[in-house]
TORKOL-4160 file (C-alpha; in steps of 0.2 Angstrom, whole numbers, padded with zeros to 4 digits, m for minus):
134
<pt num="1" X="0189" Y="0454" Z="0544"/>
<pt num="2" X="0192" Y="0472" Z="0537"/>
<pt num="3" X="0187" Y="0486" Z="0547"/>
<pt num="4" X="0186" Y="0506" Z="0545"/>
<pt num="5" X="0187" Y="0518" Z="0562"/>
<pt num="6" X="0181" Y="0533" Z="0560"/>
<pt num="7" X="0186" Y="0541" Z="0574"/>
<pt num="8" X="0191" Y="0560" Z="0579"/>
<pt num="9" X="0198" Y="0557" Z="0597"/>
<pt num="10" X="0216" Y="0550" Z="0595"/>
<pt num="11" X="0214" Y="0540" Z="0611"/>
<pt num="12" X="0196" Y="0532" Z="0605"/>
<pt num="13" X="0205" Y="0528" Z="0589"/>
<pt num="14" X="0221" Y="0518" Z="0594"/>
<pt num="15" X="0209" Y="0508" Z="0609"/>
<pt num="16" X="0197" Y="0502" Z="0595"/>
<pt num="17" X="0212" Y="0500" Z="0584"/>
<pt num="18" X="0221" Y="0490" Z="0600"/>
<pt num="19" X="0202" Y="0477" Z="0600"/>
<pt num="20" X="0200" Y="0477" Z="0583"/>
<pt num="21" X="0218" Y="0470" Z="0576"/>
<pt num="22" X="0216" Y="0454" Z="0582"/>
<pt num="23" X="0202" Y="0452" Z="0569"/>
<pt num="24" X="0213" Y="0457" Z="0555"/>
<pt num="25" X="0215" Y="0474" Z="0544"/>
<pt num="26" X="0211" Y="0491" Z="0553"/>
<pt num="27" X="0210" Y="0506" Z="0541"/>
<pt num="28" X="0208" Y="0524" Z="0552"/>
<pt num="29" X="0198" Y="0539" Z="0544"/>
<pt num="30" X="0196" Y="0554" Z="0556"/>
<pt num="31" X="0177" Y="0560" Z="0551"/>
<pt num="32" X="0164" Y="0555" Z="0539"/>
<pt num="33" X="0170" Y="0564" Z="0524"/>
<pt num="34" X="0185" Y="0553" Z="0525"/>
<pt num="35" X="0175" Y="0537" Z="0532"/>
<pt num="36" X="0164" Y="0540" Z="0512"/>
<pt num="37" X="0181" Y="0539" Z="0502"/>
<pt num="38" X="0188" Y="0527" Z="0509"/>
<pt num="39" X="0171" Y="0516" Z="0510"/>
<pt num="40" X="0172" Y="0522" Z="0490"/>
<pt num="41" X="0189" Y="0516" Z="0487"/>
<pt num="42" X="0188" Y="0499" Z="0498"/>
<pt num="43" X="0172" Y="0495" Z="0483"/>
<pt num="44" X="0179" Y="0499" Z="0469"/>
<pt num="45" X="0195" Y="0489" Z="0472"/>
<pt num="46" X="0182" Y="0476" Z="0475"/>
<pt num="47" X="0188" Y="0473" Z="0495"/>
<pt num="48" X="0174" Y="0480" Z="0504"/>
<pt num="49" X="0174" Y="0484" Z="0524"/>
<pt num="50" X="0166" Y="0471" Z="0534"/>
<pt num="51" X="0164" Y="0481" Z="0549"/>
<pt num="52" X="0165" Y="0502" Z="0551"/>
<pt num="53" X="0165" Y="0508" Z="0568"/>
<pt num="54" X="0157" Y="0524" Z="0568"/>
<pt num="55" X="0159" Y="0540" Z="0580"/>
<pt num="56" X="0143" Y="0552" Z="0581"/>
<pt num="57" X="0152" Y="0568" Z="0584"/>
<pt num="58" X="0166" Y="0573" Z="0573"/>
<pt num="59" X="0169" Y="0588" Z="0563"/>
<pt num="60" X="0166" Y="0589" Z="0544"/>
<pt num="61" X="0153" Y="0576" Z="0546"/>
<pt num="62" X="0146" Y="0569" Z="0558"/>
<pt num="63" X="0142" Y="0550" Z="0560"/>
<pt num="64" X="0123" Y="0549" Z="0557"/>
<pt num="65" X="0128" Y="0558" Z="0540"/>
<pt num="66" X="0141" Y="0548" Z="0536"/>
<pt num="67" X="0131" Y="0531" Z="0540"/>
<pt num="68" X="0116" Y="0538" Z="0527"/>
<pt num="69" X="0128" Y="0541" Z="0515"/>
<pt num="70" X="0137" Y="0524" Z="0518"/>
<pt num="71" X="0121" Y="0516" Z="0516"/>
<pt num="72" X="0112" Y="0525" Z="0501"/>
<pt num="73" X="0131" Y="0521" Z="0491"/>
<pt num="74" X="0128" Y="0502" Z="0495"/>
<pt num="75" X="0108" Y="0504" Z="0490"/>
<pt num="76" X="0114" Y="0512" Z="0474"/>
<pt num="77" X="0128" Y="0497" Z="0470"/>
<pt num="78" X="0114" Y="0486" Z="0471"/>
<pt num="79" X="0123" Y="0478" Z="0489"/>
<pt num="80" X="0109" Y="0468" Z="0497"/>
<pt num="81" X="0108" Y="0471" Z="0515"/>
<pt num="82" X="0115" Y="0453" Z="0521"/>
<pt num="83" X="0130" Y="0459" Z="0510"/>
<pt num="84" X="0132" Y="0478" Z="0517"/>
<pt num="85" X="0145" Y="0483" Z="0531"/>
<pt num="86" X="0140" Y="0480" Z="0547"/>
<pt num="87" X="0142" Y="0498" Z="0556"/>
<pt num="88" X="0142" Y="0499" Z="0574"/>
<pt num="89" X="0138" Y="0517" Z="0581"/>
<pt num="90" X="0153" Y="0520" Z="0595"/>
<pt num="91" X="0149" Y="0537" Z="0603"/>
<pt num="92" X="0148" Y="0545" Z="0622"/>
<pt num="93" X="0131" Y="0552" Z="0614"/>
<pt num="94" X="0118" Y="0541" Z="0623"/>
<pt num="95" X="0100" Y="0551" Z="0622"/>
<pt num="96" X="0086" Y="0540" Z="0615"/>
<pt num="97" X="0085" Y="0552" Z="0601"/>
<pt num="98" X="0101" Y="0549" Z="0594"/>
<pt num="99" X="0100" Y="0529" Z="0596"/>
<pt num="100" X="0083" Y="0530" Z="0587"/>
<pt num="101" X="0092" Y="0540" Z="0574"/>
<pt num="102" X="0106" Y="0528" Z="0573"/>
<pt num="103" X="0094" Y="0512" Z="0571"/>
<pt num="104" X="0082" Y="0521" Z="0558"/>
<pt num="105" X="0099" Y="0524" Z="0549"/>
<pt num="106" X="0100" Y="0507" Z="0548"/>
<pt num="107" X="0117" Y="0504" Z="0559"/>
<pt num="108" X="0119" Y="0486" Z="0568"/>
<pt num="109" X="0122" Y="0492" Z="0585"/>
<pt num="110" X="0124" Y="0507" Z="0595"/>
<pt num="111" X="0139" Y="0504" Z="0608"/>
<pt num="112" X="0139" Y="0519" Z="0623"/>
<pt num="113" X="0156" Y="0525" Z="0626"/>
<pt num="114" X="0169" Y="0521" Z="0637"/>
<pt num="115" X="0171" Y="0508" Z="0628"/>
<pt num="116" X="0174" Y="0489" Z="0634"/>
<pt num="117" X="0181" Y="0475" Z="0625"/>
<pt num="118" X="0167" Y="0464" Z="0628"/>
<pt num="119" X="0154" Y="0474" Z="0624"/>
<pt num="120" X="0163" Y="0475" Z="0606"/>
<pt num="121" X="0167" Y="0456" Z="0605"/>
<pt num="122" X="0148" Y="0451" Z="0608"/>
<pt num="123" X="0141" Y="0464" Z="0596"/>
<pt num="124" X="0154" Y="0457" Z="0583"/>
<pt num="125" X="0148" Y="0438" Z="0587"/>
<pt num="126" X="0131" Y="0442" Z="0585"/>
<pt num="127" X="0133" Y="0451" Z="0568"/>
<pt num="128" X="0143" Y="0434" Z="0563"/>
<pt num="129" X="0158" Y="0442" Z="0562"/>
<pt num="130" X="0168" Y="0434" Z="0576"/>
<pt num="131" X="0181" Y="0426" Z="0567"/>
<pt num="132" X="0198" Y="0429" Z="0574"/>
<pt num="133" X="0212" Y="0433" Z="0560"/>
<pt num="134" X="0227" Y="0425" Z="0555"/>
């Protein structure tokens, strides 16, 4: 599994980064704007992200904008939903408002900070991405 954290909070990042590395390559971008190149550059090499773990609030961009973009690049590659990224939302934010937002965005789950190791590992089974890596 390759994964992308987008993460603007040092400690946020190396704690998902410490979960996440068991499952294979982790990639860190620090806000959206960097989250869309590097999404950009993992297609066109033809080695897409298989999960991105999105923050909400960073500067630059935030995560709401970065998942739309995320999603309308996939729409316009012709990547069929079974085939896109699965992007979790991983935020302190934890109004209705922004949950609906994150859902009508089309993430695969919304996880309310602090995080727990659990909460990631079953959000990651259920998407079907639970294999452990080498």
């Amino acid at each position: 599994m390759k994964t992308l954290v987008v993460e603007d909070d040092f400690s946020s990042r190396l704690l998902l980064q410490e979960f996440l590395k068991p499952y294979g390559a982790v990639h860190i971008a620090v806000n959206g704007k960097e989250a869309i190149e590097a999404v950009r550059a993992a297609a066109t090499a033809h080695d897409p992200y298989n999960l991105i773990c999105l923050d909400i609030t960073m500067p630059e961009m935030n995560g709401h904008a970065a998942l739309k973009e995320i999603r309308g690049f996939e729409e316009s590659r012709g990547i069929p939903s079974s085939q896109a990224s699965k992007i979790f939302m991983i935020t302190a934010v934890d109004d209705i408002q922004n949950v609906f937002e994150g859902f009508r965005g089309l993430c695969d789950a919304y996880i309310v900070k602090p995080l727990e190791r659990a909460k990631l590992t079953e959000q990651i089974r259920v998407c079907g991405l639970g294999q452990l890596g080498p």
